[in-house]
N, C-alpha and C positions, 0 to 999 in steps of 0.2 A: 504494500500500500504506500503511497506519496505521503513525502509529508503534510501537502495541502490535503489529502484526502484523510488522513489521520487526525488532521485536526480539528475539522470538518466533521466528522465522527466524533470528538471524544465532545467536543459540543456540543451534537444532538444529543449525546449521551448525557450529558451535564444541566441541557434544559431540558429534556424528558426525566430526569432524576427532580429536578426542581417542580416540575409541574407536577409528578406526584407524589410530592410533600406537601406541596399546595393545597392540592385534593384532600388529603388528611387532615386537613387544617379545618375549624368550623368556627362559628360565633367569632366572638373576639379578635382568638387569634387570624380565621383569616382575612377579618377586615384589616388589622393591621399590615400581614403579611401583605395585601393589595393595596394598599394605598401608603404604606411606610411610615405611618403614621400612629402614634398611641397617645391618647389624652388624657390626662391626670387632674383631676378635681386636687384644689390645697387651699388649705385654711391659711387666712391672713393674720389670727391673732391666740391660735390655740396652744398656746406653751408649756409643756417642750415637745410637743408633737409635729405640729405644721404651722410654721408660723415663718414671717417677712423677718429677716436680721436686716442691719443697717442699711447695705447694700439693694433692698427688697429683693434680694435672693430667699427662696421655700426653703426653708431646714427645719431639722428636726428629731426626733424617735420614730418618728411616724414616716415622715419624708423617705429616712434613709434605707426602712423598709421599702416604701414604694419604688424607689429606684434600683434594688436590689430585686424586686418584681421584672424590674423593666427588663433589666438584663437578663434575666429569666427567658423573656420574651421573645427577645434578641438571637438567645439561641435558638429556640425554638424554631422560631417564623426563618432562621437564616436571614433576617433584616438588618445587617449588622451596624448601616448607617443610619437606624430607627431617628427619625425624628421627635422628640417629648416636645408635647404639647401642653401648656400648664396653663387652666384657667379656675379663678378664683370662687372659691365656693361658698356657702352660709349653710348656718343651721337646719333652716327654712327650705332651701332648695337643690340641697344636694342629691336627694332622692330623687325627684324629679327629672333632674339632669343625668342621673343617672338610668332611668328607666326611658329616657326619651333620645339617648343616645350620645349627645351631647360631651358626656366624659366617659371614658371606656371601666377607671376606677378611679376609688380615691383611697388613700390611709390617710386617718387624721386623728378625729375623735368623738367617730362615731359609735354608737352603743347599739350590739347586735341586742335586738328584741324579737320577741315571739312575735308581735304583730309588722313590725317592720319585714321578717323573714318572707310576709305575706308579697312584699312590696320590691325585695331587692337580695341576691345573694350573699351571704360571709364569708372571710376565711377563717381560719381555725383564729383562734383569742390572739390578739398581740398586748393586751393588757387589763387584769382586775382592779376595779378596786371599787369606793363604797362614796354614799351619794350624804355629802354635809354643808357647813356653809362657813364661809370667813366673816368674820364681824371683828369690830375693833376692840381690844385685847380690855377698855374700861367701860364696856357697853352691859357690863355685867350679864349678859347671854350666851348660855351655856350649852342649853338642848334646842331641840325643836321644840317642844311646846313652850320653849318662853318666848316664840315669837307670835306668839299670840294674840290680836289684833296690833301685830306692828306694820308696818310699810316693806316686806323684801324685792330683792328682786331676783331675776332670775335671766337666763339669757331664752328668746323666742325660739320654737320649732324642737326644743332638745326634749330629752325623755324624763327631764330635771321637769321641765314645767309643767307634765301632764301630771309628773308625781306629786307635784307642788300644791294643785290647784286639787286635785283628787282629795289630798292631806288635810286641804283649809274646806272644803264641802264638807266632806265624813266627821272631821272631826272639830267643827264651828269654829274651826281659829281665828275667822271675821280677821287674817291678814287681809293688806293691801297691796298686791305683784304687783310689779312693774317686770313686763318683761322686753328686755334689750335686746339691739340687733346683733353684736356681739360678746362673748365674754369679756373684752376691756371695759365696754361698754355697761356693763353688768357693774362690774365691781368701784368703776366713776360712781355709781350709785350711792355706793357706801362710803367711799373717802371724800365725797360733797354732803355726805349727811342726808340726800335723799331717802335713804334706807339703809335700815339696820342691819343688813347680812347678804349676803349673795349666797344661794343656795345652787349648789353645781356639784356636779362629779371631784374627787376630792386631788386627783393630779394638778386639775386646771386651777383649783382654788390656790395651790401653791406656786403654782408659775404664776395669776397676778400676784399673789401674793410679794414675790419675786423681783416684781418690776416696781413694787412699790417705791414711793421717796424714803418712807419709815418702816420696811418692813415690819419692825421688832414692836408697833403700834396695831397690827393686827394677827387673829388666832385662827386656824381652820378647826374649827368644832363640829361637836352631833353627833348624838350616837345614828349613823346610819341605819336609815329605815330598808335600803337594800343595798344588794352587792349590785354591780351590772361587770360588763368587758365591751373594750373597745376588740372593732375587728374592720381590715380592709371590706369594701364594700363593693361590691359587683353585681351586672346584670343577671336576672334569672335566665333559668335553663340555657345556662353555656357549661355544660359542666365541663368541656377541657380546658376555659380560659382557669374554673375554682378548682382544678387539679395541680394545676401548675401554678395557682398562687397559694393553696396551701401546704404543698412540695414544698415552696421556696419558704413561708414561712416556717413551719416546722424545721428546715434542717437549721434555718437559725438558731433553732430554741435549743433542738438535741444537741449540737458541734458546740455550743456557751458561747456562740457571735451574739444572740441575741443579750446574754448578761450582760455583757460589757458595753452594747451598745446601751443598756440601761442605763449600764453606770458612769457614762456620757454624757449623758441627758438627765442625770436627776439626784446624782451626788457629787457631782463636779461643775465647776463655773461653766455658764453656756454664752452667747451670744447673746444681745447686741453687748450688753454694759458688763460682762462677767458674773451675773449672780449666778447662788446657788440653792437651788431646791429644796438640800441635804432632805429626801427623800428615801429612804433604801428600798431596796428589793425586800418585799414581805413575803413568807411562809408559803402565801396563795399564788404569788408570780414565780418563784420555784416553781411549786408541784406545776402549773402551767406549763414552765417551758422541759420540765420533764415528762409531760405526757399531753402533747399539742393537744386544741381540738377546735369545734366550732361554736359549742353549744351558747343558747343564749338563756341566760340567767335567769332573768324575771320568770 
């Protein structure tokens, strides 16, 4: 055979190998795979998850998952000059954007729920923890019921405000929500006196916390009324895109990339100003990353 005729062959060979990898491909990956393109939902203010540092560059806990996703992808689809695509998400409409196509995934700080499950797919856990509020350290409030007809607030769209608002019906706390567009948002609340406590998932309450002028002027209290877990978010019935992002999560958690990426993000100085969380890894994010999964809490 010629060398132009050899080459000529190993060619066809090469894009009939491609196209049926292609064919293998479905959902997700093979819109990426055709158009070279993957879109990533990110939070502008959720710290240390998905959040703008000075630069307004995405970083994070959450981020660096997602992007450890991407290259996931990468191999997969053979797209290897993938394009990321990054557009800014909310509480409020992440879901949406995700079920309308709009973003392919997102990791931030979202809470996998039994009803949301209805709505959009998860990946295995990338973080537990329990649902209380910040208020300031001489505000003498301690539990949940001493917020008892006070003013809180809460941030819009999250699974904090439906807990919230559920809490003050059933159990007549005649509070006043204020609920915010974002968690920065939320917590302005409380350090302008608007109200007495921000009630949120208890990571986010110590990253504002974090970014405070005085941190050491406010407390993350309450005995939590439930646990929940954050979990990357994806559209339903693609099950080879949620194979290959709970593959990718999980081997973080079992190889201890996942621990250290913790201890990155939540007991050592972060981004923008250097604060620290001092946060640690608790009991229940162990057993986590030793035995992944997806289940949703509630």
């Amino acid at each position: 055979m010629s060398t132009t005729k050899l080459a000529g062959a190993l060619l066809l060979a090469g894009m009939s190998l491609g196209a049926a990898h292609a064919d293998e491909l479905t959902g997700t990956l093979k819109k990426v795979h055709d158009n070279g393109v993957i879109v990533l939902g990110t939070r502008e203010s959720s710290i240390p998850f998905s959040y703008y540092d000075q630069n307004q560059n995405v970083i994070g806990y959450s981020q660096e998952i997602a992007l450890k996703i991407v290259d996931a992808v990468k191999a997969k689809t053979g797209v290897t000059n993938l394009k990321v695509k990054t557009i800014p998400i909310t509480s409020q409409n992440r879901i949406p954007l995700v079920q309308n196509g709009t973003i392919d995934f997102e990791c931030g700080s979202t809470t996998n729920t039994f009803e949301r499950e209805n709505q959009a797919a998860f990946s295995d856990s990338i973080f537990l923890y329990g649902i209380r509020f910040i208020t300031r350290k001489d505000s003498g409030i301690k539990d949940f019921p001493d917020l008892a007809g006070k003013t809180v607030a809460t941030t819009a769209g999250t699974s904090d405000e439906r807990l919230l608002r559920k809490m003050n019906e059933e159990k007549h706390m005649n509070m006043t929500i204020i609920s915010a567009k974002d968690h920065a948002e939320s917590f302005l609340n409380v350090t302008t006196g608007r109200a007495v406590a921000f009630v949120m998932d208890e990571p986010l309450l110590y990253g504002e916390r974090a970014k405070a002028k005085d941190p050491q002027d406010y407390i993350v209290t309450g005995t939590p009324p439930v646990s929940e877990n954050y979990a990357c978010m994806l559209r339903r019935d693609d099950p080879q895109f949620k194979q290959l992002v709970d593959e990718t999560v999980s081997k973080m958690q079992t190889s201890g990339e996942m621990a250290k990426l913790y201890a990155k993000w939540f007991t050592q100085p972060i981004p923008p100003n250097g604060m620290n969380l001092e946060y640690p890894l608790s009991p229940e994010m162990k057993e986590l990353f030793a035995h992944p999964n997806d289940k949703a809490l509630d």
